[in-house]
VEXTIKE-662205 format. One record per residue (C-alpha): residue in one letter; x, y, z. Coordinates in steps of 0.05 Angstrom, whole numbers, padded with zeros to 5 digits, always signed. Layout:
<sites>
AXYZ ...
</sites>
This chain:
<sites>
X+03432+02529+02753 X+03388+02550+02690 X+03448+02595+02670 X+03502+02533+02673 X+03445+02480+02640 X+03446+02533+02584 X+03522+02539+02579 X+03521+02454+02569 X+03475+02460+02516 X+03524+02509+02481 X+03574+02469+02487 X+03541+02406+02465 X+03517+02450+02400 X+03590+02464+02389 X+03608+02395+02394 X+03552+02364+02348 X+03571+02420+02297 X+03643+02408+02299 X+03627+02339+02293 X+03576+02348+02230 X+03635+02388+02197 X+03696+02342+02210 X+03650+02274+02185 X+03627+02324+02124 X+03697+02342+02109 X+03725+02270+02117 X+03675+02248+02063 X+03682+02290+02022 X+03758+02284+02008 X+03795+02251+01955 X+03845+02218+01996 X+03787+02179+02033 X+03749+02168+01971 X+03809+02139+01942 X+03816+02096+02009 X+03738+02066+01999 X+03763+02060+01931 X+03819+02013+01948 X+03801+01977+02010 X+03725+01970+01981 X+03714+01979+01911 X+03654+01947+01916 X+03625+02005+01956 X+03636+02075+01903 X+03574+02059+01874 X+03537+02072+01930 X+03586+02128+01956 X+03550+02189+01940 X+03487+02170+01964 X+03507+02147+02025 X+03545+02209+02043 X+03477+02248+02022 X+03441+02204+02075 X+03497+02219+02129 X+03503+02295+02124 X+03424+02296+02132 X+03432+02250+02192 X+03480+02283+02217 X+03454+02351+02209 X+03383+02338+02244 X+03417+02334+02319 X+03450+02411+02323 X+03390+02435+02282 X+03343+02410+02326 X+03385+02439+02387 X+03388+02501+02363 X+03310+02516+02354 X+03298+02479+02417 X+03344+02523+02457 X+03353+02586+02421 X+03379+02626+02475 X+03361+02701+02489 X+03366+02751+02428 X+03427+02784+02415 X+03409+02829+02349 X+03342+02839+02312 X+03334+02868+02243 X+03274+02919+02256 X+03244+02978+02203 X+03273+02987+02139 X+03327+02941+02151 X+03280+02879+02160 X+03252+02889+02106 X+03323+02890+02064 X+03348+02835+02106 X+03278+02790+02089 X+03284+02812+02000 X+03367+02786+02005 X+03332+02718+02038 X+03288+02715+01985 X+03335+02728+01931 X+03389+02680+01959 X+03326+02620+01960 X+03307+02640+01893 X+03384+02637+01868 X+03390+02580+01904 X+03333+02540+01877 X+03338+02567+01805 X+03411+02534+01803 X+03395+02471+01811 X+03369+02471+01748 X+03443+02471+01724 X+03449+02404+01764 X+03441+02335+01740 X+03398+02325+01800 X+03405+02244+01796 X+03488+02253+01795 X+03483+02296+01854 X+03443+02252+01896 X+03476+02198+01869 X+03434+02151+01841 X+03459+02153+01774 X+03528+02132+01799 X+03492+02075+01838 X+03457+02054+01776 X+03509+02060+01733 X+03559+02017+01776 X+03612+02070+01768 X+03674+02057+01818 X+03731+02106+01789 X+03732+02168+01829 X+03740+02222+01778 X+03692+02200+01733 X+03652+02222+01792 X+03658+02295+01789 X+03660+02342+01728 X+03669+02420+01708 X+03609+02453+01700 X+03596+02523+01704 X+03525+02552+01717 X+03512+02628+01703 X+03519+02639+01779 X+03591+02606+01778 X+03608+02666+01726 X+03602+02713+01788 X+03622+02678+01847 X+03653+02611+01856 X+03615+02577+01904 X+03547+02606+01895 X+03518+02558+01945 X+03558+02582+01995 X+03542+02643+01977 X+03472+02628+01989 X+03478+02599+02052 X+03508+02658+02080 X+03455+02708+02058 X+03407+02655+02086 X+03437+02658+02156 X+03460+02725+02166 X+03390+02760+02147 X+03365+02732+02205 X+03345+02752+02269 X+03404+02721+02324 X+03398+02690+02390 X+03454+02659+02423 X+03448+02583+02393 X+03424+02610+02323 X+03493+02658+02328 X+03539+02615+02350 X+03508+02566+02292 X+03518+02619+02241 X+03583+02636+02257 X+03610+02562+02264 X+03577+02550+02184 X+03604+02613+02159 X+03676+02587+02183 X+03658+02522+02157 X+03639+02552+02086 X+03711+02591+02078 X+03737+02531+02107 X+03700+02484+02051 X+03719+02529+02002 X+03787+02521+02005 X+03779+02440+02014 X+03731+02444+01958 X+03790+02481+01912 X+03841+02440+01926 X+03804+02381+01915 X+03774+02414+01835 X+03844+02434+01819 X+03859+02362+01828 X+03800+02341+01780 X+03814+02390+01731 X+03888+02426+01741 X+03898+02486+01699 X+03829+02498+01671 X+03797+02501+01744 X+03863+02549+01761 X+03851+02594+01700 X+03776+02595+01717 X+03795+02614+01794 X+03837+02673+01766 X+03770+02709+01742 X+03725+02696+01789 X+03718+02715+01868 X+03714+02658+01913 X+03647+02675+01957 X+03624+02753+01960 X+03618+02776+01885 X+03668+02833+01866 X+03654+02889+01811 X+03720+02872+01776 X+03721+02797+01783 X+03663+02758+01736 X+03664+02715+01677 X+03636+02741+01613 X+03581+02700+01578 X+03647+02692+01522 X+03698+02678+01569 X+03659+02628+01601 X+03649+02588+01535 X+03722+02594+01530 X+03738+02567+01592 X+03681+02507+01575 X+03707+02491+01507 X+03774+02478+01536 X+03735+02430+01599 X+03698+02397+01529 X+03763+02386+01501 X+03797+02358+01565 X+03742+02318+01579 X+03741+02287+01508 X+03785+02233+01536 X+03740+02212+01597 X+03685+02174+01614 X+03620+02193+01655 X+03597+02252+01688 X+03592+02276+01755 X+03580+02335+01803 X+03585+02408+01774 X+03632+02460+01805 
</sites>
């Protein structure tokens, strides 16, 4: 009985995940952005910080199942290796939180675009790159991986981590497509140098190439309006 109550709850995490991702995914595309657009123009303004309050909505009910039912433990980093597993966590946090400062913090929430009234969907999102971008081109990601594999895995936490790590390649390859629409050749070039989520030796953006690659987003963007969300 306790076995096949625990088996529900697994299932139900995979569901509520699954869920999270496809609503996530949905929002975060340009062909539904350009259907709000059309069918309620009235609405764009408001777009990106409304699909900031829905991801954290959404992400509170498989969160909360996971650390409520975490299952029994299937690995544990112990000696040496905890400790190398607990310095990566740290480092990925610090990374993490040391580039936001290459944010515009109000256009990622999105209360800039709410204030500003903006409606047009590219003027919504703009090339940016931080110096983590030089090395990996989805440094959050990144991140979030380091985060979640350093630690120690029960069931729910495992099946968790493995469901957001196929989310993230997933993402990734939404997230290109939909940058190589905003910015065509330059985001292509850019892709050329640089490794998609685990940093290679032979694949990185020089502090020179990167101003390159910036100059020619300056002079693209010379024709546009507004700002938006960085890489």
């Amino acid at each position: 009985m306790f076995l096949s109550q625990l088996t529900s709850i697994y299932i139900v995490l995979i569901i509520l995940w699954l869920l999270y991702f496809s609503i996530h995914s949905l929002f975060a595309s340009l062909k539904f952005k350009e259907l709000i657009l059309h069918a309620y123009p009235w609405f764009m303004p408001r777009y990106r910080l409304s699909f900031n309050l829905l991801a954290i909505v959404l992400i509170i009910p498989p969160v909360v199942l996971m650390f409520s039912y975490p299952g029994n433990l299937v690995w544990q980093w112990t000696g040496i290796s905890r400790y190398i597993a607990n310095t990566l966590a740290l480092l990925a946090l610090f990374g993490f939180t040391w580039s936001l400062r290459s944010y515009d913090s109000s256009e990622f929430l999105g209360t800039r675009q709410l204030k500003e009234g903006r409606q047009a969907i590219k003027e919504q999102e703009s090339f940016h790159l931080s110096v983590f971008h030089r090395f990996v081109r989805h440094p959050w990601y990144a991140f979030s991986l380091v985060l979640i594999w350093t630690r120690d895995m029960y069931v729910s936490y495992l099946i968790s981590a493995i469901l957001m790590s196929l989310y993230f390649i997933l993402g990734s390859h939404l997230e290109e497509k939909k940058l190589i629409a905003y910015h065509g050749d330059q985001y292509r070039l850019y892709r050329k140098y640089v490794a998609a989520l685990v940093p290679l030796p032979w694949r990185f953006l020089s502090k020179q190439k990167a101003a390159e690659i910036m100059n020619l987003n300056i002079a693209a963007d010379s024709t546009k309006t507004g700002g938006g969300t960085n890489v």
